[in-house]
N, C-alpha and C positions, 0 to 999 in steps of 0.2 A: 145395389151398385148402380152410380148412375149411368144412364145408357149414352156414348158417344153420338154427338150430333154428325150426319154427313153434308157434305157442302150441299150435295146434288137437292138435297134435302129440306134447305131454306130457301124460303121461300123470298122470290127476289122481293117483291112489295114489302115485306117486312124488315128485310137489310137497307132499304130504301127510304123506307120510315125512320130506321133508327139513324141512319148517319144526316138525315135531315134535321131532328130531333138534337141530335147532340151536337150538330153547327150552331142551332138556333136556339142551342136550350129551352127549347117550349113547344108543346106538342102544338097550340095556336099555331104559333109562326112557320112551324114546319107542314100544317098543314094548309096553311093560306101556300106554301112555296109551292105544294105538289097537288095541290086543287080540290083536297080533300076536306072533309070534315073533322077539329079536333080529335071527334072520339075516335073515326077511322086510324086518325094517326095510332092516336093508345091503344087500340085494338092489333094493332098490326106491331107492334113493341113486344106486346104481350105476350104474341104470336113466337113472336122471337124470344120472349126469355123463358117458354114453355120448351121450347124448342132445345135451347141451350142449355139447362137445369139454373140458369143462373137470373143476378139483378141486375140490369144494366144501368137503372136511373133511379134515384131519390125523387120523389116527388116532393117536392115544396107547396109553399102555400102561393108564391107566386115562382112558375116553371118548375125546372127538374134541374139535377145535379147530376152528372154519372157516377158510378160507383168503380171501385179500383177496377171490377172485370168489362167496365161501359169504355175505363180508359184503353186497356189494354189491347179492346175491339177496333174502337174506330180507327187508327191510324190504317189498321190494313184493308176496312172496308172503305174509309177514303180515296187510298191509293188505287183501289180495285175500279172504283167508281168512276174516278181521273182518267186512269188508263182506257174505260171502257169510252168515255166519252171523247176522251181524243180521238181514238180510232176512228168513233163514227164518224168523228168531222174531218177524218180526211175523205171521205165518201163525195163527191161533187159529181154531179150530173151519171152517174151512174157507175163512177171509175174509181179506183182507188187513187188517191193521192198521197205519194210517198213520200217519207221526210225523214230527213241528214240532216246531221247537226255538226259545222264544223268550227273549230278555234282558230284564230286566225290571228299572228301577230299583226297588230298596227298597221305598223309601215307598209306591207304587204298589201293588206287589205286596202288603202288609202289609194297605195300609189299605180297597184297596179288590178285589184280584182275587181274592185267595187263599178270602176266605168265601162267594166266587159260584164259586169251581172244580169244586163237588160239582153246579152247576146244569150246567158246561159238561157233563162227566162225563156224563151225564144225556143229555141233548141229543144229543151225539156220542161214542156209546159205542167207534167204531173209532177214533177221533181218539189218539194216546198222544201227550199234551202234555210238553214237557219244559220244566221253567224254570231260567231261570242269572238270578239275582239281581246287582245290580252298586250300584254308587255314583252312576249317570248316566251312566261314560264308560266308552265301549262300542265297541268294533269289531266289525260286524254279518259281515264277511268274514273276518277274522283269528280267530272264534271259531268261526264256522262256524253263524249263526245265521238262522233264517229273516226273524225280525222281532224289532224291537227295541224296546221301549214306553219314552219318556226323558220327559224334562222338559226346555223351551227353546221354541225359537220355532220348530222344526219348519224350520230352516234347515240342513242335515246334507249335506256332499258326496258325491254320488254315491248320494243316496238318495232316497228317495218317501214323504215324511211324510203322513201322513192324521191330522185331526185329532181327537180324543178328549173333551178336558175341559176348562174353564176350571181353575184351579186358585188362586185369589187368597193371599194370604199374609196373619196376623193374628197379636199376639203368646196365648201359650198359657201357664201357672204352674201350678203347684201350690196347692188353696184355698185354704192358711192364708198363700202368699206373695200372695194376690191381694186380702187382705182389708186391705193397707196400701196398694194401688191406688186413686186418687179419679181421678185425673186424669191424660191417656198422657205428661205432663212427670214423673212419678213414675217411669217408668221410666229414667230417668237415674239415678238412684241405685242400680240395681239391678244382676244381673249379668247381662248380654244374653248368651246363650249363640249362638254362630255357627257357621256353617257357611264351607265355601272360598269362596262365592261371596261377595264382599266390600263387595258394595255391598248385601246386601238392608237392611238394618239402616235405610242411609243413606236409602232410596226411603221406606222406610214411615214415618220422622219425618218428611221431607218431605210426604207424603199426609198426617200429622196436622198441619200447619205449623207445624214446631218443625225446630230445627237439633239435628243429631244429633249423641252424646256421641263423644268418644273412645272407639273400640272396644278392647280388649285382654281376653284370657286364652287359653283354649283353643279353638282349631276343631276344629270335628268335620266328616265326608266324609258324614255320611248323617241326615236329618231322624228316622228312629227311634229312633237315639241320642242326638238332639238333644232330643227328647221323652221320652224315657226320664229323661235327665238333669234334664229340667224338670219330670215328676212328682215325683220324689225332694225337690223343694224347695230346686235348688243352683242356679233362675235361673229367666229368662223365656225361651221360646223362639218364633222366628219359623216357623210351620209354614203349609204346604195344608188350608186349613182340612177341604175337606172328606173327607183323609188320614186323620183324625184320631178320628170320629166316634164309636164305641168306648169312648175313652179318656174323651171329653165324660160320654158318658152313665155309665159308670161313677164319675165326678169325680175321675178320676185326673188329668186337666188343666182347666182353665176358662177360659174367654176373656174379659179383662178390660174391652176395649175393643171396639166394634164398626170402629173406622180398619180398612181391608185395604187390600193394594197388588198388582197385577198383577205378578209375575214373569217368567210365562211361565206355559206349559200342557204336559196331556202329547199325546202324538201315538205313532201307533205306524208305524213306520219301516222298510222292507225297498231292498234295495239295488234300483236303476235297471236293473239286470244279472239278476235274478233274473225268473224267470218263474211265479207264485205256482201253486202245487199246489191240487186242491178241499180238502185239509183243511188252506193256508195263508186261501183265499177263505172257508172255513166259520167259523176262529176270528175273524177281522177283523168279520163281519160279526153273529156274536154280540155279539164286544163292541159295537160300536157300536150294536147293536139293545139291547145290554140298558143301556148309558149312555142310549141318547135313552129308554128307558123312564122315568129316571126315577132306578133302583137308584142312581146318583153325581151324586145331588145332596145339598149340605150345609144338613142340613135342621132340626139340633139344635145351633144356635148354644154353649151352655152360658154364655151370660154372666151376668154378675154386676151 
């Protein structure tokens, strides 16, 4: 019967060899990586498939080949290896250096987090913030993320929304398309540039009491493209006004009308399941200290 390997029991040199080994398919290349001697590499495999009862590599005439149980190994001693080696490199000058990883839609991240990130930096200098940028749809578990910052109504399955900002919506132009604006019924002749979400268009003529036009041309997945496309002078866009502030004050966009309409807000969101870390508790509560400060409020209207 063969006798069960224990983990405590391999030897690291020899896991170490082999997932070298089976990157590089060739015990050579794997030991030029790890400073060793070919044979040392075979030796220490060897080690391991005595160890194991099993084969892990074909030897060829030129390298090695794994065999189904060589395949089966390395992904977990990969990941094992990865894991271990991150960790270490959070290590800096004697300290742990802890790291969040959070999702961020766009517009958010653009208009308003990205030019306070050198404050957070600051603040908490062992924090290593990581951001993944998205469109709004996000899987907070399937990405492997700590927290998620979205736009909606902070109603998310299996998650714990806290909330962050009002965020109202108002249409945005380019000057010279804004200086044929008298009245928001003038926006019917115009090119209403849109987003997937399909009714903002129709909510904000409603809040000016006007029936809203036939929508058609292009949608766009992200409000910075939507704005980008609306400075250039190819339309009106529906933006978060106070996303946007920036662009106001440089006059790259202007707001023709003061009508706005509640879409939703943003909120920042971690799963029900997760148990927040102090450098998940320290970002959360920056941000929300440095929003009730004051710093995301929409304070340069730009209109006309």
């Amino acid at each position: 019967m063969r006798r069960r390997a224990k983990l405590s029991h391999l030897p690291l040199n020899a896991l170490r060899a082999f997932e070298a080994t089976a990157r590089n398919l060739s015990f050579t290349r794997a030991g030029l990586e790890l400073r060793v001697t070919q044979a040392a590499v075979s030796q220490q495999v060897k080690v391991l498939e005595d160890r194991l009862g099993v084969q892990l590599f074909r030897r060829l005439p030129r390298g090695v080949a794994l065999t189904d149980e060589g395949q089966l190994l390395l992904p977990s001693i990969a990941e094992a290896f990865g894991r271990l080696t991150e960790t270490l490199n959070r290590f800096e000058d004697g300290r742990y250096q802890d790291v969040i990883t959070v999702g961020v839609v766009g517009t958010f991240a653009s208009g308003w987090l990205l030019p306070r990130l050198d404050a957070f930096r600051k603040a908490y200098p062992r924090i290593d913030l990581r951001l993944l940028t998205n469109n709004n749809r996000v899987d907070i578990a399937g990405e492997g993320l700590d927290y998620a910052i979205r736009f909606g109504d902070g109603l998310w399955h299996g998650t714990e929304a806290t909330h962050l900002m009002a965020a109202p919506f108002a249409p945005f132009c380019a000057p010279a398309l804004a200086r044929r604006l008298s009245r928001p019924a003038d926006l019917k002749r115009e090119v209403l540039l849109r987003s997937y979400r399909q009714d903002e268009w129709p909510r904000w003529f409603a809040e000016a009491g006007l029936q809203s036009p036939v929508l058609k041309g292009m949608v766009f997945d992200s409000s910075v493209t939507i704005a980008s496309v609306a400075a250039r002078g190819s339309g009106v866009a529906l933006l978060p006004a106070a996303m946007f502030q920036d662009e106001v004050r440089q006059r790259r966009l202007v707001r023709p009308f003061k009508t706005e309409v509640a879409l939703g807000d943003y909120w920042i969101s971690s799963l029900h399941s997760r148990q927040p870390s102090s450098a998940m508790l320290s970002f959360k509560s920056w941000l929300i200290e440095t929003i009730a400060a004051g710093n995301g409020s929409a304070d340069d209207r730009g209109e006309i």
